[in-house]
ZAKETOR-857708 format. One record per residue (C-alpha): x, y, z. Coordinates in steps of 0.2 Angstrom, whole numbers, plus 5000, padded with zeros to 4 digits. Layout:
N
XYZ...
//
This chain:
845
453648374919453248374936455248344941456148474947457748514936459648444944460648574949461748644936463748564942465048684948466348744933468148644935468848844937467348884950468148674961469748744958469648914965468748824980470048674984471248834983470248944996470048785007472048745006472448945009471348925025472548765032473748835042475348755040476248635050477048715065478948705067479848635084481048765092482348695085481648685069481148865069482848915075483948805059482448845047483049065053484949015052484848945032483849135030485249215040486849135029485949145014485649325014487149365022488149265008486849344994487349505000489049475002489049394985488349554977489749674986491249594983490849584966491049774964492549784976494549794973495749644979496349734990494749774999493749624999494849545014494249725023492349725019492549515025493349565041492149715045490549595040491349445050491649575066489949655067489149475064490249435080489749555092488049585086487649385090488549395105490249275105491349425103491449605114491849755109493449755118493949595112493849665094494549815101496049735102496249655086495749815077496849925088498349825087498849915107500449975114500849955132501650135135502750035148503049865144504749835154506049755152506349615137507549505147508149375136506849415123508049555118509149435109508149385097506349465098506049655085505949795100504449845092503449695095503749695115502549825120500849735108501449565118501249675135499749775128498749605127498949555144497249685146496449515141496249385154496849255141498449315139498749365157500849355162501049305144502649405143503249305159502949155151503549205134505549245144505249085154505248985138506149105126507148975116505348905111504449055109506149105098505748945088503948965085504149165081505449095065503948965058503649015041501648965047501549005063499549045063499448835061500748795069500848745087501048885103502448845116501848875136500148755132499248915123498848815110497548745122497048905131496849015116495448985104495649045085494949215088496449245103497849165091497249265078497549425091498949355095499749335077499149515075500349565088501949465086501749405067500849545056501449465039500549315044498749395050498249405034498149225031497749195049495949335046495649215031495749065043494449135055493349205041493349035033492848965051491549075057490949125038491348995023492348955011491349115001492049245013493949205006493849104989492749184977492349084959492849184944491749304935490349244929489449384915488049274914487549244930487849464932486749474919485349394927485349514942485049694928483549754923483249864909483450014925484849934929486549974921488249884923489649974928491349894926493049964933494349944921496249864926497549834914497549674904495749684909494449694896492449674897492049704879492249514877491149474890489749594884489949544867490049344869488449354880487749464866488049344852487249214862485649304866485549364849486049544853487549604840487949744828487449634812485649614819485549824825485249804843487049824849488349964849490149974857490450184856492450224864492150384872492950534868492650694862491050734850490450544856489250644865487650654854487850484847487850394862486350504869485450464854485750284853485350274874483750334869483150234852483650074863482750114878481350134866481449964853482549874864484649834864486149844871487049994871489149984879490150144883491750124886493150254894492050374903493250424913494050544898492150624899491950674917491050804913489650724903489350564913488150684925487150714909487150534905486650494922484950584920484650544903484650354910483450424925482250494910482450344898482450184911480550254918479750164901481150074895481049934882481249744894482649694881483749874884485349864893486749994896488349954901489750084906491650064910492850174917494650184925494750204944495450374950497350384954497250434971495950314983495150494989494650554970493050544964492750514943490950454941489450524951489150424968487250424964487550324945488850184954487550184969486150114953487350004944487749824946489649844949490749734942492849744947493649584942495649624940496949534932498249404940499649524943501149404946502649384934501849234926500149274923500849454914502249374906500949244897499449404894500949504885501649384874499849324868499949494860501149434847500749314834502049194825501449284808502149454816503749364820503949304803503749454794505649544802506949544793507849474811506549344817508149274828508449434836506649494836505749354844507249344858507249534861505249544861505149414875506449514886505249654882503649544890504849494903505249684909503449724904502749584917504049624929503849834931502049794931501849644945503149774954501749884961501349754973502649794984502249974988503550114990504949994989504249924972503750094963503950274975502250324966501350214976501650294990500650444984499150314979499450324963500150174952501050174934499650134923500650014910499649914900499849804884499649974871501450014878502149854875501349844857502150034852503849944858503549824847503149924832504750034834506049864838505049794822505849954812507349964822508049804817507149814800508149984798509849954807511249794799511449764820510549784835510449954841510549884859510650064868509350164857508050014862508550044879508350214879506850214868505750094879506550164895506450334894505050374884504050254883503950164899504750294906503750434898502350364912503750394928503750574935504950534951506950504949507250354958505750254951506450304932508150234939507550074944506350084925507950114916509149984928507949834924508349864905510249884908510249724916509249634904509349704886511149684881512249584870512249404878510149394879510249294863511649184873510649134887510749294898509749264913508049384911507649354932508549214946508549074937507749114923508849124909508249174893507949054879508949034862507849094849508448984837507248874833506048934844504148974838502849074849502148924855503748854860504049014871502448994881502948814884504548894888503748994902502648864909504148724911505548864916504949004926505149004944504049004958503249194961504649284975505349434978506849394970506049394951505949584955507649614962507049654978507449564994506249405003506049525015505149635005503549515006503649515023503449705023502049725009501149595022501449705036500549845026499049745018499049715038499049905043497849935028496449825033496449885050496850055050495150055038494149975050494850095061494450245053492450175047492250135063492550325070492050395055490250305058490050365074490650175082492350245086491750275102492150455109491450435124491750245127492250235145492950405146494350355133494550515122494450605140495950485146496850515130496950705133497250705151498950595147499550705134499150865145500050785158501550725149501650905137503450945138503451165142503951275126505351345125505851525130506551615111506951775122508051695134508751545118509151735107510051805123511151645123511251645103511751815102513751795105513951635095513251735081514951775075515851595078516151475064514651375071513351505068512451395056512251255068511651375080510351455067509651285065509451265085508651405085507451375073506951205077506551275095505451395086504551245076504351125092503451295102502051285086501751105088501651095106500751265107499451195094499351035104498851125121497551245113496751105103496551005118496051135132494851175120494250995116494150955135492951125136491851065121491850895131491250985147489851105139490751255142490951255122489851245106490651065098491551105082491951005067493651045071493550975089492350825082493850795069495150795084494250675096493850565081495750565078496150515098494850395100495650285084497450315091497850435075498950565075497750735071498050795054498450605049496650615040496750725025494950775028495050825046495051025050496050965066497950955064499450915072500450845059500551005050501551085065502550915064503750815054503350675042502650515051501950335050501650325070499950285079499750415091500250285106502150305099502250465090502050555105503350485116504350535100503950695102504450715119506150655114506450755101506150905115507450805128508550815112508151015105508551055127510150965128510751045112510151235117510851215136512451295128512051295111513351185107513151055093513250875100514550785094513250665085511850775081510050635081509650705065508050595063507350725079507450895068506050955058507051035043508450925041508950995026509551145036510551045044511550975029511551155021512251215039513951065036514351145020514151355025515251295041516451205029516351335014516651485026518251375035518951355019518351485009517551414996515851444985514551364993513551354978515151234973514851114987513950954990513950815005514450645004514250515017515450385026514950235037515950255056516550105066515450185081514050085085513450205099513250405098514150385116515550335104516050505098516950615107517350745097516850855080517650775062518450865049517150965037515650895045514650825058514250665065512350575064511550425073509750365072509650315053508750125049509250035032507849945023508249825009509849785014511049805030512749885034513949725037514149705056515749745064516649595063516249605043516649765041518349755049519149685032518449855023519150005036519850145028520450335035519150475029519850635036520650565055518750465056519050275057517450215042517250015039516049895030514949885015513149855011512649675010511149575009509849575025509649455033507849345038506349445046507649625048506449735038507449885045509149885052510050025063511350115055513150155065513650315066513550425052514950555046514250695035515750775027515450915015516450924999516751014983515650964968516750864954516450874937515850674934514450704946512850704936511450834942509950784944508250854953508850744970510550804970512150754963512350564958514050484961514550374946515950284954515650104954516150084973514650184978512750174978511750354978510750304993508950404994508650455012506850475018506050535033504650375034504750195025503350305015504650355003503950464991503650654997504850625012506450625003507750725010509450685001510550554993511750485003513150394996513750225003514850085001514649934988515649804982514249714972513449814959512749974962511049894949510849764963510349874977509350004963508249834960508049774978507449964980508649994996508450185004508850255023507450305033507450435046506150315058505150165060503450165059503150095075
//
C-alpha cells in the first residue's frame, strides 16, 4: 500500500507525435555549393519544361517553333550567355543600307542576300566576312548549294570561329529556308529534345491536370475529332450515356436550355458534360461562361465540362471570350496534313460494304480513290501559302473536311447507279464547282480547284492514269479497300512539291515565310511589350533623322499642271493624266511621312503630349516595319502607299526611286519609252491609259478593248529606243513558279508582234530562283474577240499557246491582283495553273 503508483506509459500516438516534433526540429543536411547550384538547375528545367509542356499543348503547329524560340531567347539573355544585340541580330534579320559591291559573288549569289552578309559584320565574329566570302567564292558558292548547310561544314575556317548561335545567324542571313531546322538545332542544344519533338496527345495524362473548375477547351481542325477521346476516357472511368452521367449536345440553335440545364444537374451530382461547335453560338458562350463561374464555386468532384470550337478565319478574330480560354485547359492537337496521311484518313471513310452495294463497284471504287486523292491534295495545298490556295494570303484557309468528300460520295453513288456510263464531266463539274468549289470565293484558286479534277478524272483513270508524279492510279479490278491502302503505303511517293503540281522551289519559299513568320512575331511582341526598345540607344531618333534627311521634296502640281496644260490635247493625254496623278499621290505619302515624324521627333523632345498614334509610329520604326504595316496601328504610311512586303530598311529606298522615276517622267512629260510600271501607285490607270491612246488613234470603242502581253528580246529598259505600235513598253516584272527561257532558249521561238522582235516561252525554274526578272514587256492593246470568256479578273484567253498569267503587286497574291497577263506556253497551260505561277510587281526584299 505504501508504494507509490508507476506512472501511467505515454500513448503510441502521444511517442509518435513526439519522434515527429523531434525529427521537425533536425535541420537537414546542408548542401555544398555545387550541390545547391545542380539541386536549383533540376527546379529551373523542370519548371521551365512543366510550363512549356502545358503551353504547347494549347498552341497551333505553326506557333510552337515561335513560343520555343521566344522562351529559348529570353532564357538566353536573362542568364547571361546571349545580349540583347546579339539576338538583335537574329530577330532583326539587318540590311546594310550600303553593302558594296558583290564582285564575284554576283555570279552566283541572290542580290538580296548581299546586304544581310554585310549587315552582320556589326558583330565582331563576322568582321571582313564579305571579304573572305569573295576571296573563296567558289567555296562559299559550294556550301550556299548544300541541301543541309546548317550541318554542313563553313568554308574560310568559320566553322571554328562561329559557335551554333553565330551559324544559326548566319543561316538566318544567307539560307532562310534552312533557319527553321537550324532554330530546332539550337533549341534542341540549349533546351532538349521537349522544345522540338513533342509525344502525341495523351487525353489521359490532360485529364489529370482539370479539376471540376477546370474545363477543357479543344480547337477543332479538319480530320480532327475529340469526341473519341472524351468518350474512350469516359467509358474507362465509368462515365457514359448508358450509366446517366455523360452527354455529347452539337450546338446549334434552341441547344441553349438543354446544355444550361444539364451543366447545372452535373455540377451538382456529378458527370461529364461535352459541347461541341461553340463557335455557331458566339453569342451564348458569354452566358455559358458565367453559368460555369456560378456552377464550378460548389461543383460535384466527379463534374467535368469540355467545350470545342473552330478557330477564327483570320488570326486577328476573336470567337470565344479571352477570360473562358484563359480558365481552360487548352488542347490543339492537328492533323498530319501531308498527301499521305489525308489520302489514308479519307479513304478510311469508305467501307468495302459501301463498295459492294453500286451497281459499278469497278468504276466506283477507282473514281472514289481519285476522289480521296484530289481531296488529300486540295487539302495538304494550304501549306504552301499564296502559291498553294490565294486565300491564305488573306489568313484564311479553305475549310475542307471529310463531310464534303462523303456528300461526293453519295452523289458518284447515284450518278453511276442512275447513268449506263460515267458521266465524267457532270462529276467534274458537280465536285468542282459546287462542292469543293462552293467553299472558293477567288477566280484563280476555283481554276486551280477545277484544273486538278480536269487532269485527274477522265477517261483513262481506270487504265492506270497517273493521279500525281509517279503515282499512277491502280486497276480497280480485283482491288478490295484493303488492297487500296496497301496500295498507298507500297506506291505513294515521298511528300514533295511536285505531288501538288507546284514547283521544288515552292518549299523553299514556304520555308522562307515560316522564317519571316517566326520572327516578324517575335518582332512585333517584343515592341508590342514594351521590349522593342524606343529608346534603345537613340535608335527610333536615328531612324527618323535618316528618313528626314533622305526625304525626296514634293512635287510642285502648279508648275507640273502649267507643263500639262498643252499636252492636253495630244494623243498622249492619257499618259500624261496618269503622271499627273501619280505626282499627286507620291506628294500625300511624302507629306504624311514628314508631319508624322516632325511630330514624333517633338513628342520625343517634350514639346508634345505623346499620342497613341505617335506611340504606334515609333513602335513601327523601332521593329523596322513600315507604319500602317500593323492593322491595329492609328500610324500609317502604307495607306498613302502601294501594296508591299518590305521591312522598312528597303521599302524606303524604294520609295525614293519611285520619286527619281515620277521626276524623270514629269521633266517633259513625256512617257519613257519603257515605263517601270512596278513604281506607279495605280497601275491600272496605266493599262486603261494604252487602250484610250489605242481606241482614240484608231477610233474604236473602248469598252471593246482589252490588252494582251508579249515577251521582248530586250533584256535592259536601255534597250528600247522608241514607242511600239498600240502600246507601251514595261520593265521591272519578276516570275515566280516558273521563268522566261534565257535568250539563247528563246531564240528558236521569236516571232514579229507589230515591228517589236518577241521570243521564248515559259519553262520550268530552275534551283533555288524563287523569282526571276522578267525582259522587257510590250503591253499592246487590242479588240476583244468573241472566244474570250469574261470573267471577274478580266478576259481569259482559250488558246492553247497561252497561259492567262495573274499579275500581282507583292508575292502576297490575293488583294494585289492587277490583271492577267497573257504569255507564252508550249506545255500545257494546266501545268503552270497547278505549279500556281503569277508575275509580281516586286520582291519582298
Amino acid at each position: 500500500e505504501g508504494e507509490a503508483e508507476p506512472e501511467p506509459e505515454p500513448e503510441p500516438e502521444e511517442e509518435e507525435e513526439e519522434e515527429e516534433e523531434e525529427e521537425e526540429g533536425e535541420a537537414p543536411p546542408e548542401l555544398t555549393a555545387e550541390e545547391m547550384a545542380a539541386r536549383c538547375q533540376v527546379l529551373i528545367d523542370s519548371i521551365t519544361n512543366t510550363v512549356w509542356d502545358y503551353i504547347r499543348r494549347g498552341l497551333f503547329v505553326r506557333h510552337k517553333q515561335t513560343v520555343a524560340a521566344m522562351i529559348a531567347l529570353k532564357i538566353a539573355t536573362n542568364d547571361g550567355w546571349l545580349k540583347d544585340e546579339q539576338v538583335d541580330y537574329l530577330v532583326s534579320g539587318k540590311d546594310s543600307s550600303d553593302p558594296g559591291n558583290m564582285g564575284p559573288l554576283g555570279a552566283w549569289l541572290p542580290e538580296i542576300i548581299w546586304p544581310k552578309i554585310k549587315a552582320l559584320e556589326g558583330l565582331a565574329e563576322f568582321k571582313g566576312i564579305g571579304d573572305t566570302m569573295q576571296s573563296d567564292s567558289d567555296d562559299w558558292k559550294e556550301w550556299f548549294s548544300l541541301p543541309n548547310p546548317e550541318a554542313s561544314k563553313m568554308p574560310s575556317d568559320y566553322d571554328k570561329i562561329l559557335d551554333q548561335f553565330y551559324k544559326l545567324v548566319f543561316i538566318r542571313a544567307t539560307r532562310p529556308d534552312r533557319t527553321s531546322v537550324a532554330l530546332n538545332g539550337w533549341l534542341k542544344t540549349n533546351l532538349g529534345n521537349n522544345f522540338v519533338e513533342q509525344p502525341p496527345f495523351d487525353m489521359g495524362a490532360t485529364f489529370k491536370e482539370t479539376t471540376n473548375q477546370t474545363p477543357v477547351f479543344f480547337v477543332l481542325f479538319p480530320g480532327v475529332d475529340p469526341t473519341g477521346w472524351v468518350e474512350t476516357l469516359g467509358k474507362e472511368l465509368g462515365f457514359t450515356e448508358e450509366n446517366g452521367n455523360f452527354r455529347n449536345i452539337s450546338m446549334g440553335q434552341g441547344q441553349e436550355a438543354p446544355a444550361e440545364s444539364i451543366v447545372q444537374r452535373f455540377a451538382k451530382d456529378g458527370g461529364w458534360i461535352m459541347l461541341q461547335n461553340c463557335h455557331l453560338m458566339e453569342d451564348w458562350v458569354p452566358s455559358l461562361e458565367r453559368l460555369l463561374e456560378v456552377v464550378q464555386e460548389n461543383a460535384h468532384k466527379a463534374f467535368r465540362c469540355y467545350v470545342s470550337a473552330e478557330a477564327p478565319s483570320m488570326d486577328w478574330m476573336k470567337n470565344m471570350p479571352e477570360s473562358l480560354l484563359q480558365s481552360c485547359v487548352k488542347v490543339s492537337n492537328e492533323a498530319p496534313a501531308d498527301v499521305k496521311s489525308n489520302l489514308m484518313r479519307a479513304w478510311s471513310e469508305f467501307s468495302q460494304d459501301r463498295i459492294d452495294a453500286s451497281s459499278k463497284p469497278k468504276e466506283y471504287k477507282g473514281i472514289l480513290f481519285c476522289l480521296c486523292y484530289f481531296h488529300a491534295v486540295v487539302c495538304g495545298r494550304r501549306g504552301f501559302g499564296p502559291q498553294g490556295w490565294l486565300r491564305m494570303a488573306n489568313g484564311q484557309t479553305y475549310s475542307y473536311n471529310t463531310g464534303d468528300l462523303t456528300i461526293c460520295d453519295t452523289v458518284l453513288f447515284n450518278y453511276l447507279d442512275t447513268n449506263p456510263g460515267v458521266p465524267w464531266q457532270d462529276l467534274r463539274y458537280v465536285f468542282g464547282e459546287i462542292m469543293y468549289g462552293g467553299h472558293i470565293t477567288d477566280f484563280w484558286d476555283r481554276l486551280v480547284d477545277n484544273n486538278y479534277l480536269a487532269i485527274i478524272m477522265k477517261e483513262d483513270l481506270l487504265e492506270g492514269a497517273e493521279l500525281g508524279p509517279g503515282f499512277p492510279a491502280p486497276s480497280p479490278e480485283g482491288l478490295s479497300n484493303t488492297g487500296y491502302s496497301d496500295y498507298v503505303s507500297a506506291n505513294l511517293p515521298e511528300e514533295s512539291p511536285p505531288m501538288y503540281g507546284l514547283h521544288e522551289n515552292s518549299e523553299i519559299a514556304y520555308l522562307n515565310s515560316a522564317t519571316s513568320a517566326v520572327f516578324d512575331t517575335i518582332l512585333r511582341l517584343k515592341a508590342g511589350s514594351g521590349g522593342g526598345g524606343g529608346d534603345d540607344g537613340g535608335g527610333v531618333d536615328a531612324v527618323i533623322a535618316d528618313i528626314l534627311e533622305r526625304l525626296p521634296p514634293q512635287f510642285g502640281m502648279i508648275t507640273l499642271d502649267e507643263k500639262a496644260e498643252p499636252l492636253m490635247e495630244s494623243e498622249h493625254q492619257p499618259y500624261v493624266l496618269v503622271a499627273v496623278q501619280e505626282c499627286g499621290r507620291m506628294n500625300l505619302l511624302l507629306g504624311e511621312i514628314a508631319i508624322s515624324l516632325d511630330e514624333l521627333q517633338k513628342g520625343r523632345a517634350g514639346q508634345l503630349n505623346m499620342t497613341q498614334k505617335m506611340e504606334d509610329l515609333s513602335s513601327a520604326l523601332s521593329i523596322n516595319q513600315v507604319p500602317g504595316r500593323n492593322p491595329f496601328h492609328k500610324a500609317s504610311w502604307e495607306k498613302f502607299a502601294w501594296p508591299s512586303m518590305k521591312a522598312l530598311a528597303t521599302w524606303y529606298p524604294d520609295a525614293i526611286l519611285r520619286c527619281e522615276a515620277l521626276e524623270k517622267w514629269t521633266e517633259k512629260i513625256t512617257l519613257p519609252f519603257s515605263l517601270w510600271i512596278p513604281g506607279l501607285f495605280n497601275p491600272t490607270s496605266f493599262l486603261t491609259a494604252i487602250k484610250q491612246v489605242t481606241a482614240r488613234l484608231k477610233k474604236l470603242p473602248l469598252d471593246n478593248m482589252s490588252t494582251e502581253t508579249h515577251i521582248t528580246k530586250m533584256m535592259s529598259k536601255d534597250e528600247a529606243v522608241a514607242y511600239p505600235e498600240d502600246g507601251a513598253f514595261v520593265h521591272g516584272l519578276y516570275i515566280e513558279g516558273a521563268r522566261w527561257q534565257d535568250p539563247d532558249e528563246a531564240a528558236a521561238f521569236e516571232e514579229d508582234i507589230a515591228g517589236t522582235m518577241c521570243a521564248g516561252i515559259l519553262t520550268d525554274s530552275r534551283p533555288r530562283e524563287l523569282l526571276c526578272e522578267m525582259p522587257v514587256m510590250y503591253i499592246k492593246a487590242v479588240v476583244i474577240q468573241s472566244t474570250w470568256v469574261p470573267e471577274s479578273v478580266g478576259y481569259i484567253r482559250p488558246e492553247s499557246h497561252l497561259y492567262n498569267c495573274p499579275v500581282y503587286s507583292t508575292t502576297f497574291r490575293g488583294p494585289t491582283f492587277i490583271f492577267v497577263a497573257t504569255l507564252k506556253t508550249k506545255a500545257a497551260a494546266s501545268k503552270w495553273i497547278s505549279a500556281g505561277v503569277a508575275l509580281a510587281f516586286q520582291t519582298d526584299g
